[in-house]
C-alpha positions in Angstrom: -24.7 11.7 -18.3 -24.1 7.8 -18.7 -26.6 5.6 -18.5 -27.2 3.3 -15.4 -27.5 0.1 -15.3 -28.7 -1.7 -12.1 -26.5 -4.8 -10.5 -27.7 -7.2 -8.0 -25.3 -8.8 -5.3 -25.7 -10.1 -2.0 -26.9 -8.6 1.0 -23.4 -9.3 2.9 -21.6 -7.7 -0.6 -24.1 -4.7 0.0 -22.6 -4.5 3.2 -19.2 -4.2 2.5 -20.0 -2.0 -0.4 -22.0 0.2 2.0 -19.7 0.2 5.0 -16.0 1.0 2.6 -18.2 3.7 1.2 -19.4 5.4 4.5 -15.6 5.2 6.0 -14.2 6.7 3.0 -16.5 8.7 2.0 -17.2 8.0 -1.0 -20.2 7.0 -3.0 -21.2 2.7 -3.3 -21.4 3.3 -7.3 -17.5 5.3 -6.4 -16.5 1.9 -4.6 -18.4 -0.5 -7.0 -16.4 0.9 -10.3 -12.8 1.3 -8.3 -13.3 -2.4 -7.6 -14.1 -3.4 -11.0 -11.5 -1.7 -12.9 -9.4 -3.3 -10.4 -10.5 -6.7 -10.5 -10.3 -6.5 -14.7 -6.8 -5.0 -14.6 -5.6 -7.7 -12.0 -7.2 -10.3 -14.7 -6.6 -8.8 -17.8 -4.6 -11.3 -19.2 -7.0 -14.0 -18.5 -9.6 -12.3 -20.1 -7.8 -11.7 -23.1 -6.7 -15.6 -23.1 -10.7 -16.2 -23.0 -11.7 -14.1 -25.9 -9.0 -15.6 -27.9 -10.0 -18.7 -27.2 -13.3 -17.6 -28.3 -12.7 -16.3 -31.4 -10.9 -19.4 -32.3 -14.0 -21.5 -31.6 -16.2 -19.3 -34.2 -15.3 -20.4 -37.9 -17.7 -18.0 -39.8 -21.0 -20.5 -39.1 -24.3 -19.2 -37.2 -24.2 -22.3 -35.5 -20.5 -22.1 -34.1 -22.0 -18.3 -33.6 -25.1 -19.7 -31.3 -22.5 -22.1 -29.7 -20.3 -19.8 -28.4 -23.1 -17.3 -27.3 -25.2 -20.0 -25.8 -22.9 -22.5 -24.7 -24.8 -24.7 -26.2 -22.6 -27.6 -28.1 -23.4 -28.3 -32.0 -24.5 -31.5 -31.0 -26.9 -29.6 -28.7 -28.0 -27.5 -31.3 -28.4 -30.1 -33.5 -30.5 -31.6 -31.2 -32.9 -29.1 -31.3 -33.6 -28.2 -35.0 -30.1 -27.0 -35.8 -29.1 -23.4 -36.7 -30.0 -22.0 -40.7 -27.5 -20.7 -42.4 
């Protein structure tokens, strides 16, 4: 069995979720997944674009490593003690 792993959205998406399942018949976690694999498909190439530009941003550092994962600028980082290599 896969593990579970709980995801908050708004009442009104609840809704939605709640109602498409009930008139298909179909489970919310059924209708939740369809709609994700849908929504990643339709912007597959987008997300690839973004994790390429990732990767390009990293250049072997911890800090450009804590950038990237933080969002935090080196400046930023800098700012507050800087990263150890």
């Amino acid at each position: 069995m896969t593990a579970l792993s709980p995801i908050k959205v708004d009442s009104e998406t609840d809704k939605r979720i709640a109602d498409a399942a009930h008139f298909l018949g179909r489970t919310k976690k059924d209708i939740v997944d369809a709609a994700v694999n849908e929504y990643i498909e339709a912007h597959r190439d987008e997300i690839n674009h973004a994790i390429r530009a990732s990767l390009s941003r990293i250049d072997g550092t911890r800090a450009s490593l804590v950038s990237e994962i933080s969002g935090l600028s080196r400046a930023e980082l800098d700012e507050l003690g800087g990263v150890p290599e």
